[in-house]
C-alpha positions as YAML, in Angstrom:
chain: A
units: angstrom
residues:
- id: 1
  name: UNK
  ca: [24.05, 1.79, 111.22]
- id: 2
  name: UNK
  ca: [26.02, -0.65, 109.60]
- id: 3
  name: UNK
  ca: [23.06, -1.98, 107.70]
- id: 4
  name: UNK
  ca: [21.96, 1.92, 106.65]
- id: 5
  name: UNK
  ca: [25.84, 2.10, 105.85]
- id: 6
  name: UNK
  ca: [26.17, -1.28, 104.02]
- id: 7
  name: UNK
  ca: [23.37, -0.28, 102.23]
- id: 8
  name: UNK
  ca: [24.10, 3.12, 100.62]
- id: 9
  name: UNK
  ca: [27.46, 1.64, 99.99]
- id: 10
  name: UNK
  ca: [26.15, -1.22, 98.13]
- id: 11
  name: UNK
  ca: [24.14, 1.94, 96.16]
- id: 12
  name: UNK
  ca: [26.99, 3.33, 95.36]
- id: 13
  name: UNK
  ca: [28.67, 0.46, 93.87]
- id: 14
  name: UNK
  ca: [25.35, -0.04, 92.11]
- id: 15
  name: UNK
  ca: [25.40, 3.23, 91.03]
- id: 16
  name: UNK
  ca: [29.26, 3.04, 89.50]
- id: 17
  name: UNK
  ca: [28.76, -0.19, 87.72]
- id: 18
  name: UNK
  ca: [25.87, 1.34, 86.04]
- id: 19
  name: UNK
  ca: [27.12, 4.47, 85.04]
- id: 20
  name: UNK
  ca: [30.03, 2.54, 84.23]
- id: 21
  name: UNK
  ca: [27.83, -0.15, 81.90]
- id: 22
  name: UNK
  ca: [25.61, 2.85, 80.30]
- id: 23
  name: UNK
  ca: [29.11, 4.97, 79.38]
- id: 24
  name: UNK
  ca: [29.96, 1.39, 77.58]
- id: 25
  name: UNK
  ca: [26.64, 1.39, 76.00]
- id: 26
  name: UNK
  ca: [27.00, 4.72, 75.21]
- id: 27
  name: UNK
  ca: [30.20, 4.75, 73.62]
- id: 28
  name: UNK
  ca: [29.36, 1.37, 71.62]
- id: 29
  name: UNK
  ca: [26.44, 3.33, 69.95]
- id: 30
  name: UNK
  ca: [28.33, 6.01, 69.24]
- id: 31
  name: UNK
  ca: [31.15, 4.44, 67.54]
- id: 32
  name: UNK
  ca: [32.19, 5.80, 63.77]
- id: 33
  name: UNK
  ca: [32.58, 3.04, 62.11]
- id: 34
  name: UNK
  ca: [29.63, 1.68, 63.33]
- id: 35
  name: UNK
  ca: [27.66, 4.28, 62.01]
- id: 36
  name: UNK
  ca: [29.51, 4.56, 59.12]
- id: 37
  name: UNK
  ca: [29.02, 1.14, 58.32]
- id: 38
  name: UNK
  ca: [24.62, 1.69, 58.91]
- id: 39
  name: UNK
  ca: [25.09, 4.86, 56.64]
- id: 40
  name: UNK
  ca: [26.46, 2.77, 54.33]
- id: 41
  name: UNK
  ca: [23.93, -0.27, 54.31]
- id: 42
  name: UNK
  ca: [21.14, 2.68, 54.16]
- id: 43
  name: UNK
  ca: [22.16, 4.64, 51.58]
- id: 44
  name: UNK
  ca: [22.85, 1.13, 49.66]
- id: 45
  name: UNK
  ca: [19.11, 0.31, 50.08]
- id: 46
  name: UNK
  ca: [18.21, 3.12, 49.29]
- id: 47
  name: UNK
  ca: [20.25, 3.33, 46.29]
- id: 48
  name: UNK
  ca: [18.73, -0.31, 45.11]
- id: 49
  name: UNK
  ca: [15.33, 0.93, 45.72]
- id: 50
  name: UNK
  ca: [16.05, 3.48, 43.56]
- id: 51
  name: UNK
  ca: [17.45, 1.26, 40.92]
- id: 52
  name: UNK
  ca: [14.19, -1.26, 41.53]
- id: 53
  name: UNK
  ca: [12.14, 1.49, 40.71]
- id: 54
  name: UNK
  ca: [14.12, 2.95, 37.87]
- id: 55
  name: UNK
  ca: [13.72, -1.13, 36.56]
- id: 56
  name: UNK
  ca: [10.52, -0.79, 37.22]
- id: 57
  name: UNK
  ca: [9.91, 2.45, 35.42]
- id: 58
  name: UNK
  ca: [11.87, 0.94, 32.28]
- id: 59
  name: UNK
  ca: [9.61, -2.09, 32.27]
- id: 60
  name: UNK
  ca: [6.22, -0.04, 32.17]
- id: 61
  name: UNK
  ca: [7.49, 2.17, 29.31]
- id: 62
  name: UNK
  ca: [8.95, -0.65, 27.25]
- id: 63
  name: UNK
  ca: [5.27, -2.59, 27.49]
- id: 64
  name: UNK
  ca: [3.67, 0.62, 26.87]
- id: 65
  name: UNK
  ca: [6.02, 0.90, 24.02]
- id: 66
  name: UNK
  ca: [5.46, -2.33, 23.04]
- id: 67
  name: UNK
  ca: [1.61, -2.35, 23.19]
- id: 68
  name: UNK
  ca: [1.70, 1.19, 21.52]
- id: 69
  name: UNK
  ca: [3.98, -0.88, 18.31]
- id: 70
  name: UNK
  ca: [1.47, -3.48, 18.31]
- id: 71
  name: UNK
  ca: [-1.34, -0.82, 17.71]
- id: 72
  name: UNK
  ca: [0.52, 1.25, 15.11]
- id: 73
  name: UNK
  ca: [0.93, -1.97, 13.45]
- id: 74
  name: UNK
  ca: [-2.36, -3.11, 13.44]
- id: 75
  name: UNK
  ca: [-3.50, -0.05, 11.91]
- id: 76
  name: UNK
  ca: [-1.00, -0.14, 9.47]
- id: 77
  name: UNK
  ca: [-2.05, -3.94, 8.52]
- id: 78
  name: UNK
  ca: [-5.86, -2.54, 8.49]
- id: 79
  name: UNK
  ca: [-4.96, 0.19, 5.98]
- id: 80
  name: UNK
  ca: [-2.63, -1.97, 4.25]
- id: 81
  name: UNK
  ca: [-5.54, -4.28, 3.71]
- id: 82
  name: UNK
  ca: [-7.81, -1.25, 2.96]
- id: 83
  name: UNK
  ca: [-5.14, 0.11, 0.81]
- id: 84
  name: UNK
  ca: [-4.96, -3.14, -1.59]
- id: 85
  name: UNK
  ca: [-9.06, -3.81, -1.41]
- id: 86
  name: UNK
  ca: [-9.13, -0.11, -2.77]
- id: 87
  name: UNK
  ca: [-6.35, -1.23, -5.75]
- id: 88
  name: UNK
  ca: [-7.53, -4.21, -6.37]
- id: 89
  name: UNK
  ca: [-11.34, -2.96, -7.09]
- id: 90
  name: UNK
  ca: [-9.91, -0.29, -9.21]
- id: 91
  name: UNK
  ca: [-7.86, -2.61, -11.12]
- id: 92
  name: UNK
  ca: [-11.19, -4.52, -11.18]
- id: 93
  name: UNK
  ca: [-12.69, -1.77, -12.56]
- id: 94
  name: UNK
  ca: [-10.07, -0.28, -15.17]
- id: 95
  name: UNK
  ca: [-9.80, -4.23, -16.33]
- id: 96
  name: UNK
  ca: [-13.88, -4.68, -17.00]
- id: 97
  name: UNK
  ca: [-13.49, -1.22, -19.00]
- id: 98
  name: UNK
  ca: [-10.54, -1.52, -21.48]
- id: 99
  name: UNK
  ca: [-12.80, -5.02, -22.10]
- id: 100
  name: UNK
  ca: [-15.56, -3.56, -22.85]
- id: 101
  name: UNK
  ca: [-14.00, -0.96, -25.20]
- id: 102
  name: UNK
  ca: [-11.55, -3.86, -26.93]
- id: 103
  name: UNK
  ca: [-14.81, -5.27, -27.57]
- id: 104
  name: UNK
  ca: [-16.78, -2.54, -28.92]
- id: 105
  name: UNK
  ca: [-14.12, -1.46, -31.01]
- id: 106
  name: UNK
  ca: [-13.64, -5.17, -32.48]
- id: 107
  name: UNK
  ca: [-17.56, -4.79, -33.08]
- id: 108
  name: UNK
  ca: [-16.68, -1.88, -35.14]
- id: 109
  name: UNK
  ca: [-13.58, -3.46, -37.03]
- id: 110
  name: UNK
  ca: [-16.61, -6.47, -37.99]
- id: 111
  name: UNK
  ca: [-18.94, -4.32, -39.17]
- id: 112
  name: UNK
  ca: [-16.82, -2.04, -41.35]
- id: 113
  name: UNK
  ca: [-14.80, -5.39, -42.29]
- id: 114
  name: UNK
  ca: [-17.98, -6.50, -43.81]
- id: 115
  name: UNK
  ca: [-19.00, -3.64, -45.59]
- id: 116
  name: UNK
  ca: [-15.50, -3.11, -47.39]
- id: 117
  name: UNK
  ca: [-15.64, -6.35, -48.37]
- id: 118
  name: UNK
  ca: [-19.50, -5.64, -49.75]
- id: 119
  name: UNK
  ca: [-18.43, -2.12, -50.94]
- id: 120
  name: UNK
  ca: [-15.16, -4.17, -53.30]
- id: 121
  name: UNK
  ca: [-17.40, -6.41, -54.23]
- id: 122
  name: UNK
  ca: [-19.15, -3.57, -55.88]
- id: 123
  name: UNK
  ca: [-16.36, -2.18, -57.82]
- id: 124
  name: UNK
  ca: [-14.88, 0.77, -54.59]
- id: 125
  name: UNK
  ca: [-11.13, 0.65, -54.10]
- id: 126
  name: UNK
  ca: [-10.79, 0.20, -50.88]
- id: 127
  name: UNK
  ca: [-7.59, -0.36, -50.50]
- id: 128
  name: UNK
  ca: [-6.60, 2.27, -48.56]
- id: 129
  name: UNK
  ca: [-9.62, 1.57, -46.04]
- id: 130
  name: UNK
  ca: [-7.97, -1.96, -45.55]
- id: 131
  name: UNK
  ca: [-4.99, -0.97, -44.80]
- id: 132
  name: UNK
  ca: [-6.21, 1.56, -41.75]
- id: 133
  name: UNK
  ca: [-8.41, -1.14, -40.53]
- id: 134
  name: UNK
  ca: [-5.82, -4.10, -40.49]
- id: 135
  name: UNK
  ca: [-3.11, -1.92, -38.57]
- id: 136
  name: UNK
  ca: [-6.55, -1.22, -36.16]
- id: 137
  name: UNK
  ca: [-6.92, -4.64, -35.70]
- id: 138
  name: UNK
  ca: [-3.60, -5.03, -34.57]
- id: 139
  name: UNK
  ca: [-3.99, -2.31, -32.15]
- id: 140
  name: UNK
  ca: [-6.84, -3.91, -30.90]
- id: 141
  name: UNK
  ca: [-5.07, -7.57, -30.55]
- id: 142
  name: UNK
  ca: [-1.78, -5.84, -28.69]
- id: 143
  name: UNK
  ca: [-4.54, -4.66, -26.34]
- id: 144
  name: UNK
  ca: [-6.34, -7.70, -25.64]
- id: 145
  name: UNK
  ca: [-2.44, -9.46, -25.78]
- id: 146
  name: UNK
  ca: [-1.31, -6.89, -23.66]
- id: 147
  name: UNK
  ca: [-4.39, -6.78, -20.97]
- id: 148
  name: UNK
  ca: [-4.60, -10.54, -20.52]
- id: 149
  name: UNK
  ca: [-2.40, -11.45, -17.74]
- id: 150
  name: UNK
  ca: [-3.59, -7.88, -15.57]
- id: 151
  name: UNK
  ca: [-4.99, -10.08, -12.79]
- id: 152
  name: UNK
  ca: [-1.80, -11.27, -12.30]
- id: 153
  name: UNK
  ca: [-0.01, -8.60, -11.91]
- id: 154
  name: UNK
  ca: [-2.04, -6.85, -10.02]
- id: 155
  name: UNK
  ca: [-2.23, -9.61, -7.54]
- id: 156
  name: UNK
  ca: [1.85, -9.84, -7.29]
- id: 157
  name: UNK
  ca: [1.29, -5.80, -7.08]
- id: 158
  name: UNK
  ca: [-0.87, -5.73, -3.86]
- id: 159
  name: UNK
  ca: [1.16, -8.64, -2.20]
- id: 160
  name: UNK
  ca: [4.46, -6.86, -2.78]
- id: 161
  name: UNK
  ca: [6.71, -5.61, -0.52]
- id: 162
  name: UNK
  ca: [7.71, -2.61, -2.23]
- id: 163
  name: UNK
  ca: [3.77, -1.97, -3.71]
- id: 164
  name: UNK
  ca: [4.59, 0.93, -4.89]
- id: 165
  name: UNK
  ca: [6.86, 0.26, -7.25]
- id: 166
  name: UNK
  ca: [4.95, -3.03, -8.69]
- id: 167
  name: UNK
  ca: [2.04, -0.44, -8.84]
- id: 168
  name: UNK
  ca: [4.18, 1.20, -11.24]
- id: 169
  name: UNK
  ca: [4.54, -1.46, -13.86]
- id: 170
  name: UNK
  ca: [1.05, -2.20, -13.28]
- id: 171
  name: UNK
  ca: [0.19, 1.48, -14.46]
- id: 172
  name: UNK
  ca: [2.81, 0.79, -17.46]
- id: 173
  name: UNK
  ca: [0.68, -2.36, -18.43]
- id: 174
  name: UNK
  ca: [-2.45, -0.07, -18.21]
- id: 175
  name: UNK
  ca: [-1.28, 2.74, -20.34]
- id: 176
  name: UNK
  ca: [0.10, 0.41, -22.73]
- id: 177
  name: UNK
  ca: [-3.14, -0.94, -23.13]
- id: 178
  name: UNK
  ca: [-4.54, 3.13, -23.65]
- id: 179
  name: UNK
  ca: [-2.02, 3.66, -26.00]
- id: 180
  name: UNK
  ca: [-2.63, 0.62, -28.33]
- id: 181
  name: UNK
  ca: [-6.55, 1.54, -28.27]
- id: 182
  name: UNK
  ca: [-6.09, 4.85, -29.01]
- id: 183
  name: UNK
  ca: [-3.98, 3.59, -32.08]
- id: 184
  name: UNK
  ca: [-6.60, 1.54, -32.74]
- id: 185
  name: UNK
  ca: [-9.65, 4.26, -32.88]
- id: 186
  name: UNK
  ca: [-6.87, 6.52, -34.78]
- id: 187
  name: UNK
  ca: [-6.89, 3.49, -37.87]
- id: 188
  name: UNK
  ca: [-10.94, 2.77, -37.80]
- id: 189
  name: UNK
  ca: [-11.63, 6.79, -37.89]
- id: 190
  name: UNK
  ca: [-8.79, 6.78, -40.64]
- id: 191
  name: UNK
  ca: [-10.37, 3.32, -42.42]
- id: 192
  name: UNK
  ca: [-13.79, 5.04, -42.19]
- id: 193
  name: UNK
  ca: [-12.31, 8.12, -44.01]
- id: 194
  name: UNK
  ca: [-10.45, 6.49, -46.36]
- id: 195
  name: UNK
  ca: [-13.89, 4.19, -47.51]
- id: 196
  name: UNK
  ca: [-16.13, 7.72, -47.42]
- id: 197
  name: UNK
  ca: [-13.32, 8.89, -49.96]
- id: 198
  name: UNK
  ca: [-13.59, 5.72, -52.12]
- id: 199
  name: UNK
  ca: [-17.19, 5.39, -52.48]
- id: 200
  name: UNK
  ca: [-17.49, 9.49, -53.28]
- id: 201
  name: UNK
  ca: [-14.44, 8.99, -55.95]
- id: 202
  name: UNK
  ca: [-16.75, 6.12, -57.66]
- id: 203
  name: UNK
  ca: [-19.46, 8.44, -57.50]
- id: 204
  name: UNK
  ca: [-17.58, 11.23, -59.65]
- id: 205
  name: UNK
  ca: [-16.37, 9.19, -62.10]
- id: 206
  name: UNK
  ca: [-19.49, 6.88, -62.13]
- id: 207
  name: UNK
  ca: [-18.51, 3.73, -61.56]
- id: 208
  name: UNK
  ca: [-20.54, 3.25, -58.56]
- id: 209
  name: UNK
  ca: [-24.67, 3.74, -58.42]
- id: 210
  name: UNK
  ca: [-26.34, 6.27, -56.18]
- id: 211
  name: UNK
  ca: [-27.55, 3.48, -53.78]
- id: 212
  name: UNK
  ca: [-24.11, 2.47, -53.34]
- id: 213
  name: UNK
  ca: [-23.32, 5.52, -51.88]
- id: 214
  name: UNK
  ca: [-26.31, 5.81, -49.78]
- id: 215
  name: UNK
  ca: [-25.12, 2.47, -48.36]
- id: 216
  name: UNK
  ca: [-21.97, 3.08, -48.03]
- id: 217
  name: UNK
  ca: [-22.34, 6.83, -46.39]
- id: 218
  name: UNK
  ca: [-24.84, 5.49, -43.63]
- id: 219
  name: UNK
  ca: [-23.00, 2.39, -42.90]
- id: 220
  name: UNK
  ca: [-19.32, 4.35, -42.07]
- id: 221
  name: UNK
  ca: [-21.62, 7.26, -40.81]
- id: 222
  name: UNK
  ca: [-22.72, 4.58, -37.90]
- id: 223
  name: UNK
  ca: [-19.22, 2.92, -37.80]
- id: 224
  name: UNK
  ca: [-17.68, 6.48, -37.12]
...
């Protein structure tokens, strides 16, 4: 009995101190601040996860941003480059043109030189004729004055950093150049005129023979 008794009392006290121990346990799991204090920590991880990934975020757009900038820009640098290949072949162009026409028209300024100088030798006033033709041929050497440094600007042009705006006195040089030629076809047309006058003037008051005329017609009839 006393065993049966010692043990269920020994139970008991078992019993107590565990009851006892779990109400502890209990009540140091349960306590506020405690919890408080893991709410905290959790919503503080949380809260730098959330930053990390924000970071994170930010760091993929700015290289996207970045690698999108570096495309844009090599485009740009392609057309750029497209852009002044383009200019610079039409300068090219434009150039080999207005010297091809300075020297036609200085072809033509020779020639009818010549024959005024033939025709005065032969008794035409051709005074007037000169006079158109010398104020051509200084059309004609403003052009050539004028168009000889084109090269140059149209390479300071393309490799500007406003190109726009060098383009612009590049155009100025170009109708400069259109403006003196014209001039100059204005005088030669006017010199041609001038001698077709002369020689038919001889004719009427006969200082100047039939064949003189014929000469003279077809040569400023070619020259015109």
């Amino acid at each position: 009995m006393k065993t049966i008794k010692h043990i269920i009392v020994s139970h008991a006290i078992f019993l107590a101190l565990f009851g006892f121990a779990a109400l502890t346990f209990a009540q140091d799991t349960t306590d506020p601040v405690a919890d408080r204090e893991a709410i905290s920590a959790l919503r503080q991880a949380r809260a730098l996860e959330a930053q990390e990934n924000t970071a994170s975020r930010q760091t993929a757009t700015e290289e996207r941003k970045t690698a999108i900038q570096e495309k844009v820009q090599d485009r740009r640098t392609t057309l750029e480059a497209r852009a002044q290949e383009r200019i610079v072949n039409l300068a090219a162009n434009m150039s080999n043109r207005v010297d091809a026409i300075i020297a036609r028209m200085q072809n033509i300024i020779d020639r009818l030189s010549n024959r005024i100088e033939k025709l005065t030798e032969q008794g035409i006033d051709s005074g007037i004729a000169t006079e158109h033709l010398a104020t051509a041929q200084q059309s004609i050497d403003a052009a050539r004055t004028t168009i000889a440094n084109i090269d140059t600007e149209v390479t300071a042009a393309t490799g500007s950093q406003n190109v726009r705006e060098a383009w612009n006195q590049v155009k100025v040089t170009y109708l400069t150049v259109r403006n003196h030629l014209s001039n100059a076809h204005e005088e030669i047309r006017a010199s041609v005129a001038a001698l077709k006058e002369a020689v038919a003037e001889a004719e009427r008051t006969g200082n100047v023979s039939k064949a003189v005329r014929s000469n003279g017609t077809d040569e400023t009839s070619v020259i015109e």
